[in-house]
N, C-alpha and C positions, 0 to 999 in steps of 0.2 A: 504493500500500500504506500509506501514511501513515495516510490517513482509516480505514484496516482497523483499522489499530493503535491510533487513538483512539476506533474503539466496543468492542474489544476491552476497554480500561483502564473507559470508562463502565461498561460492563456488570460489571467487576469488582468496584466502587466502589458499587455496587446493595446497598442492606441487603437481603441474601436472607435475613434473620430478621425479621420482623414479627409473621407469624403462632405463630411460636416456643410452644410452650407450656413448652419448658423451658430451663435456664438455663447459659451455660457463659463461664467466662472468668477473670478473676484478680483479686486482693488485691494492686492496683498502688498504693498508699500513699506510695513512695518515688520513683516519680516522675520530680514536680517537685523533685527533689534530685537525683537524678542528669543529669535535663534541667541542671539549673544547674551543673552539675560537670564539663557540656564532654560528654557521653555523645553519640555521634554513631550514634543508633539504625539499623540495616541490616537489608534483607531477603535472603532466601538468594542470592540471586547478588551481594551486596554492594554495593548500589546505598543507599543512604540515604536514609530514610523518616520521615516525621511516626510516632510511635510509638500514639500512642494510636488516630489512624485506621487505620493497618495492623492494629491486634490486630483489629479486623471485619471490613475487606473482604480482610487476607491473609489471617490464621488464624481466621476465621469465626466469633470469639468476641460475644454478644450482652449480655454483664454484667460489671461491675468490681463491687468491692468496696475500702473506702476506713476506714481506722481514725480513732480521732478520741481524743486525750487530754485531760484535763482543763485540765492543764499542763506541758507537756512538757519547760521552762525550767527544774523542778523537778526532774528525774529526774535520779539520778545520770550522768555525765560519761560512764563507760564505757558505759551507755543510749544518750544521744545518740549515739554514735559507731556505735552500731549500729543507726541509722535513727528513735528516738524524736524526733519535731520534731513531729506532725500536732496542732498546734491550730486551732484553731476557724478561723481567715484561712487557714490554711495551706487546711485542709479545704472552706471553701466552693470556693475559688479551683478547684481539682483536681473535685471533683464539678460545678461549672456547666460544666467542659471536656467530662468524660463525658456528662453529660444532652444537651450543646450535639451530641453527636454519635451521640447518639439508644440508648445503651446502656440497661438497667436498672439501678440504683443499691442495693449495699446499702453500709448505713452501720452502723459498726461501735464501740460506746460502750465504750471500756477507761475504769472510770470507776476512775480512777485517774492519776497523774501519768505512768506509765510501762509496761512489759510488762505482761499479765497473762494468768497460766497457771494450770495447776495448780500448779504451785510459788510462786505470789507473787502477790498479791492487793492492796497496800498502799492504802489512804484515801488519796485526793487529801490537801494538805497542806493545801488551803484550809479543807476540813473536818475540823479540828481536834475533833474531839471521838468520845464514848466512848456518848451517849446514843443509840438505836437512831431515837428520834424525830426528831431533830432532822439525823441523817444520812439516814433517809429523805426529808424532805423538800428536806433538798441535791438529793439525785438526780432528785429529782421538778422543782423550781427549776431545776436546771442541765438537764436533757434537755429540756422545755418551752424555755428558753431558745434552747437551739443551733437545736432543728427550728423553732421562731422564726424565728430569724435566717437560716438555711437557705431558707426557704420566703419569705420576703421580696426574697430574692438568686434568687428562680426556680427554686430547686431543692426536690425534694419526693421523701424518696429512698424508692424500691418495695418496698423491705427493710428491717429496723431490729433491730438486735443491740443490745438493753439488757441489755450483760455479754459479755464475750470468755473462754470456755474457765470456766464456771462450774461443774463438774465439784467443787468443795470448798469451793462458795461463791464472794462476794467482798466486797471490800470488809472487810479483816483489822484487825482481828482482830474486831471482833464480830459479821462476817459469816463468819466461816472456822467447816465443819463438813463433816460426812461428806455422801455421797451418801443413806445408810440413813434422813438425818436426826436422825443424832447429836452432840452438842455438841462442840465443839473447844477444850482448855482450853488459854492458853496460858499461855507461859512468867510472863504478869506476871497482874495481879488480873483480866482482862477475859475472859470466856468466848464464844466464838462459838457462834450457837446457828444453828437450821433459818430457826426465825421468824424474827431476824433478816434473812437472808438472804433469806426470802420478802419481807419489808416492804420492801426494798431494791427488787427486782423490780416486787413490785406497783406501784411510786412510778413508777419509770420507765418500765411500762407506758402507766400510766394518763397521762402526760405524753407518748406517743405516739400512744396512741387519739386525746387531744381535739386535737392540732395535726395530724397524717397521719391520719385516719381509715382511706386507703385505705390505706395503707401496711402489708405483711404482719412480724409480730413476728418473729424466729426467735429460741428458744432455744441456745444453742451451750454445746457440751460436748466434750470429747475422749474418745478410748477408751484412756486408759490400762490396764485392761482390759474385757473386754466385761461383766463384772457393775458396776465401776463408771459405765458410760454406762446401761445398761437399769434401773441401782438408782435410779438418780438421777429419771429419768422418770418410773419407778414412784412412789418416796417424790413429787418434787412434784405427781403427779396433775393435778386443779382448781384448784390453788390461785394459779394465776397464767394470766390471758388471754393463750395465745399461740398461733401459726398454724402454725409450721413448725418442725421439730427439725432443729436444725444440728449437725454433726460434723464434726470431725477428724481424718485419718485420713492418719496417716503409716507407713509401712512397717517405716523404720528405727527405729523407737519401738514402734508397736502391732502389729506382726508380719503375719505375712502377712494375705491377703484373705480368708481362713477367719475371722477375729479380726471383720473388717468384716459376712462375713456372716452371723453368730453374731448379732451388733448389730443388723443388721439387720432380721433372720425375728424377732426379737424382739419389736421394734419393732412391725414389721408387723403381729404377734397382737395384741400388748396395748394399742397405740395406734396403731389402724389408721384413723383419725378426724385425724392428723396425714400433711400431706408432709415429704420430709425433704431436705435439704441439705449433701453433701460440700462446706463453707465452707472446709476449709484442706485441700489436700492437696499431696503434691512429693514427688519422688524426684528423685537425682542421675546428674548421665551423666558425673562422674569421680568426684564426692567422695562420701564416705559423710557421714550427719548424725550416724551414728555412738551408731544408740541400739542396745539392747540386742540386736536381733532382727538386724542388720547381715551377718554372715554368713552366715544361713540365707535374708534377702532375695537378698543378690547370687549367691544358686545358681542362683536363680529370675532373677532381672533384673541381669546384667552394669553395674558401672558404667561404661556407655557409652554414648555416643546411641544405639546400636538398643535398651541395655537399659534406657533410660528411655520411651523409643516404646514399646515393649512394655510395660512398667509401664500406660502411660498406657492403654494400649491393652484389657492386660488387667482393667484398674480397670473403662473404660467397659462391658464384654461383662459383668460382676458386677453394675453397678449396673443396666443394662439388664432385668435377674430381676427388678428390683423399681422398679413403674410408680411407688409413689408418693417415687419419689427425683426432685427436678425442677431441683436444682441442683448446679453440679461448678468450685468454684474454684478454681483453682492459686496457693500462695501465694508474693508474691513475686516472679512470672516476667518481673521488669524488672531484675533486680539484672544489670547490663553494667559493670563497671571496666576494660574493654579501653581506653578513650580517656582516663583516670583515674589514670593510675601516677603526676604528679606532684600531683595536687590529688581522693584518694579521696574518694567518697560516704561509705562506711561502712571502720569498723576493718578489717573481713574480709568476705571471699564470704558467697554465702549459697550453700551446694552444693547445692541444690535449682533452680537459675535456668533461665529456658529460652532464655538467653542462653551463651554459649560464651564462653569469659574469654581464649581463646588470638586468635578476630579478628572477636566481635562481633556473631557472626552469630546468628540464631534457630537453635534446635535443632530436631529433626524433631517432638517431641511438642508441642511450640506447635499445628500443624496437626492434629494428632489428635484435640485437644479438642474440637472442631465435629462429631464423629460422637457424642457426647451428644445433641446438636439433631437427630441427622438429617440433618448436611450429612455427604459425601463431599468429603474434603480435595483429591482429586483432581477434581472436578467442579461444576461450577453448573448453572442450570439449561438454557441455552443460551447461545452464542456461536455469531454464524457471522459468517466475515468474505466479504463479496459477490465477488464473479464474481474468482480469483486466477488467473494463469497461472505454469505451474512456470517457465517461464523470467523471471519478473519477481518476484524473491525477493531481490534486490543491498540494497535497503535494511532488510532485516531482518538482519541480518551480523551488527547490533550487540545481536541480540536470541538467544543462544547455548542457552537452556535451554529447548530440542526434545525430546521422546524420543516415542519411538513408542510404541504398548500392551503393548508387553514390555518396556518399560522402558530400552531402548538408547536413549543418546544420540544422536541427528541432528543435521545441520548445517541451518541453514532454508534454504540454498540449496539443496538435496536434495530438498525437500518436494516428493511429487505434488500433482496438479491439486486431487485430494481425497480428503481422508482424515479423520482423528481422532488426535489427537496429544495430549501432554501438554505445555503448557508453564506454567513456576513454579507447579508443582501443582496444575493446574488444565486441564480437560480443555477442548479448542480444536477445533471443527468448521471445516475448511476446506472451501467449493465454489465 
């Protein structure tokens, strides 16, 4: 039974996404910080795992997603503590890991030293100035640089976000403005305008086309609400070369899935010439993120692992309505401080993790995410382990996570001659 066991593992270890046309998996940024913080990553029967190659062949995931700061030495204190470190070294290192194990790559340009949301936008500090010209070309300088230096190190990433959560502009204050396209005056002499914030874009496009050619652009915007994601689209029209519209789309902030698909069907009519991109999405299975919409979500989705499995779940069956959705990220889903109480990664949890802070383990919607692609969490496409006899099953004893097709756990010394079983979620032909 031994040699059963190790085509059993081969065949698990099979990238069954190649032909993939669409894209599922997480905004793991954080990493190589928690790697280095002692984090002893586990798969559900708590066995201990290389992290990055389990998120594919256990949870069937085919795409990361990796942020990248200007300068992140710059950002205030209370930032760092909460996961701002991804410069330039940081960020090759971690993406040649992903490419080295055959995921698709989107790279994520906060051009900025720190967060950036709708709420906060700030000029990297290196570009000290108030001139639209002269910051344009920053941007244009600096992204040509990194995907440079990127593509020299063997990596060449298949996605490219110039601008994280651009929903109000960036790049503040002379790129801070509405969605409509209206100017943003601020508190001092500087006003933010559209155009600016378009020249800003266009720079770091155009610094994407001539170094990744193939590389597809995505826009990303959040739904704080669904007129401001579909205004925004509408106001930049033409006026910027990009391939795919990215969102974000949290619950406990942007309210229920009616909210998404309001954005959506919108979408669809009026920029039906674009695919589109769930780039950040999470729910928690204890904690609330604790935005507005908070109690009206958890009527719907209990904070608990089935009611984040269901979130996850009822997410994928919505975006499913709509063919030209081809991407579905979870953001974050590495944040693990179980092995971390004397030496933290970060200040605090992130309550959206699909780690479990009590022992470590993956949570059940980790595996869900792969029925975006088309994979069944419970099944590959074959397994058979050759000629078994029920009475010769003594050395699987130490292999416990049996269950039958109704879901009852067995003992593998129980097992008939042949059947079809479930083990670590994954469907197992015995003859």
């Amino acid at each position: 039974m031994k040699s059963s066991i190790k085509t059993i593992l081969a065949l698990l270890l099979f990238p069954l996404w190649v032909q993939a046309q669409r894209y599922v998996g997480g905004d793991i940024s954080l990493l190589p910080t928690y790697e280095a913080h002692g984090v002893h990553y586990l798969d559900r029967s708590g066995t201990q795992v290389e992290p990055l190659p389990y998120f594919g062949h256990g949870a069937g995931w085919n795409a990361m997603r990796v942020r990248l700061f200007v300068d992140p030495s710059k950002a205030p204190v209370t930032d760092q503590l909460e996961g701002v470190c991804q410069d330039l070294n940081y960020v090759t290192l971690l993406c040649q890991r992903i490419k080295d194990e055959g995921y698709a790559l989107m790279l994520d340009f906060h051009y900025s030293d720190t967060w950036t949301d709708p709420g906060q936008h700030s000029t990297p500090s290196r570009w000290a100035s108030n001139d639209p010209v002269v910051l344009a070309d920053s941007v244009y300088q600096y992204t040509r640089n990194c995907l440079e230096h990127l593509k020299n190190k063997g990596v060449t990433p298949d996605f490219i976000q110039p601008g994280n959560e651009v929903t109000f502009g960036m790049m503040w204050p002379t790129g801070h403005c509405y969605p409509d396209g209206s100017s943003y005056a601020s508190s001092g002499s500087v006003t933010g305008t559209f155009d600016n914030f378009v020249s800003y874009l266009q720079a770091g496009v155009k610094a994407c086309r001539e170094v990744c050619p193939t590389s597809k652009i995505v826009m990303h915007t959040e739904l704080s609400t669904a007129w401001n994601a579909t205004t925004f689209y509408n106001t930049l029209a033409n006026r910027v070369d990009y391939d795919i519209i990215g969102l974000s789309y949290y619950p406990d902030y942007h309210g229920p899935l009616s909210t998404l698909t309001d954005v959506l069907t919108t979408l669809e009519s009026k920029h039906g010439d674009k695919n589109v991109m769930i780039v950040e999405t999470g729910y928690g299975s204890q904690w609330s993120l604790k935005g507005n919409y908070s109690t009206k979500v958890q009527a719907t989705w209990p904070l608990t692992e089935a009611g984040q499995q269901q979130f996850t779940l009822d997410l994928i069956a919505t975006l499913d309505d709509y063919p030209k959705v081809i991407g579905l990220f979870w953001w974050m889903p590495e944040d693990n401080e179980f092995w971390t109480d004397q030496n933290p990664a970060r200040s605090s949890w992130w309550d959206a993790s699909l780690y479990t802070q009590t022992n470590g383990r993956p949570l059940s919607a980790m595996f869900e995410l792969q029925r975006f692609i088309g994979s069944d969490p419970t099944s590959i496409q074959s397994i058979t382990i050759p000629t078994a006899k029920a009475g010769n099953r003594s050395t699987e004893s130490n292999l416990p996570q049996w269950y039958n097709l109704r879901g009852q756990r067995i003992s593998s010394s129980s097992l008939p001659a042949k059947s079809i079983y479930i083990k670590d979620g994954k469907k197992v032909v015995v003859q």
